[in-house]
N, C-alpha and C positions, 0 to 999 in steps of 0.2 A: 145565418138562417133566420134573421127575424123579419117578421113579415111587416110591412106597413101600411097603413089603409092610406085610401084619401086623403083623409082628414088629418091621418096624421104628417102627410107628404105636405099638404099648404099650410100648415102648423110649421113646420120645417121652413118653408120658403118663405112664410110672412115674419119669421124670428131673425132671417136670412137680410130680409130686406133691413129690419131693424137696426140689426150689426152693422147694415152700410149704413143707413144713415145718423148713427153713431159716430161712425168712422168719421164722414163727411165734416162734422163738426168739430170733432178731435181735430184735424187736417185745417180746418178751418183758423185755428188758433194759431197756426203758426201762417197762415196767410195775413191774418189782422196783425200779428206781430211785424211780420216785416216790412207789408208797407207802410210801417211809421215813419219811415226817414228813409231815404236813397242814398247818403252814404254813411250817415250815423250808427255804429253799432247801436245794439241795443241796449248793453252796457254802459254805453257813453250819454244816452238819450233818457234812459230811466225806462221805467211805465208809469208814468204819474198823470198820466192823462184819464183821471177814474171814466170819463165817458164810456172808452175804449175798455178797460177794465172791468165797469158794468155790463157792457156790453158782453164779454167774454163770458161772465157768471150768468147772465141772463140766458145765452144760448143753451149753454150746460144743463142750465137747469132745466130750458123749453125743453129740450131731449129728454131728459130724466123722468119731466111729467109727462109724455107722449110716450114714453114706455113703460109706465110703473102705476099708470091711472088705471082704475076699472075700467074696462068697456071700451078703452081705448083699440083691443083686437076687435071689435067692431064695428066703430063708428071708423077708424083709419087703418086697421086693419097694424096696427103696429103691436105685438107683440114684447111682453116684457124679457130681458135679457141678465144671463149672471151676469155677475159685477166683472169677473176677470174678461169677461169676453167686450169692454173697453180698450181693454187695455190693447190688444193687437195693434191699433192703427197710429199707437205712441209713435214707436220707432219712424214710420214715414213724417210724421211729424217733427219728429227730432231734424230728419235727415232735411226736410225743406228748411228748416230753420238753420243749422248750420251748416248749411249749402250758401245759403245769401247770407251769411255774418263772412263767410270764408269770400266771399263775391264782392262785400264790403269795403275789406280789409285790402284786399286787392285794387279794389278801383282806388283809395285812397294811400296806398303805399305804390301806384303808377299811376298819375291824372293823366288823361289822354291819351292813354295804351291799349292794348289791344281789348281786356275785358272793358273797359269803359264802351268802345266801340262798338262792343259786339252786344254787351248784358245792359248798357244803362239807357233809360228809359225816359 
């Protein structure tokens, strides 16, 4: 039974878009993670490439100021977000990331088999 105005329905939708592009970035992390190497786990390869590391902290944090500045629901319309409501877009994260370690392991435990054919690039 509760009623909602306008204002508070694209309040709703601009917090909405927020979460995505939240998301987007979380998700991002395991895209820069994987393409470090094509058959390297990431265990085997390190992260010692702080470029790629700064780079990872830099995005986070762009995020973090585009949702936690003043004024920022006005000037981009991005709306501030709880902290747990990060978290959701972990798991798909996780799942790309040990999706290509498990793609990894595979192409280099068969060279010239069938995942190498089909997933290497």
């Amino acid at each position: 039974g509760q009623q909602w105005s306008y204002s508070d329905r694209k309040i709703l939708e601009y917090t909405c878009h927020s979460a995505f592009f939240v998301s987007i970035v979380i998700v991002q992390w395991a895209d820069v993670i994987i393409c470090k190497t094509r058959k390297l786990s990431v265990f085997q390869q390190g992260m010692t490439n702080w470029v790629l590391n700064t780079g990872i902290m830099f995005e986070t944090c762009l995020a973090a100021f585009l949702c936690y500045t003043p004024g920022m629901e006005i000037a981009l319309r991005v709306f501030p977000l709880r902290i747990w409501w990060w978290f959701p877009a972990m798991p798909f994260s996780l799942l790309i990331w040990v999706y290509d370690e498990i793609r990894r392991y595979l192409l280099r435990k068969n060279p010239g088999g069938w995942v190498e054919k089909e997933t290497y690039y």
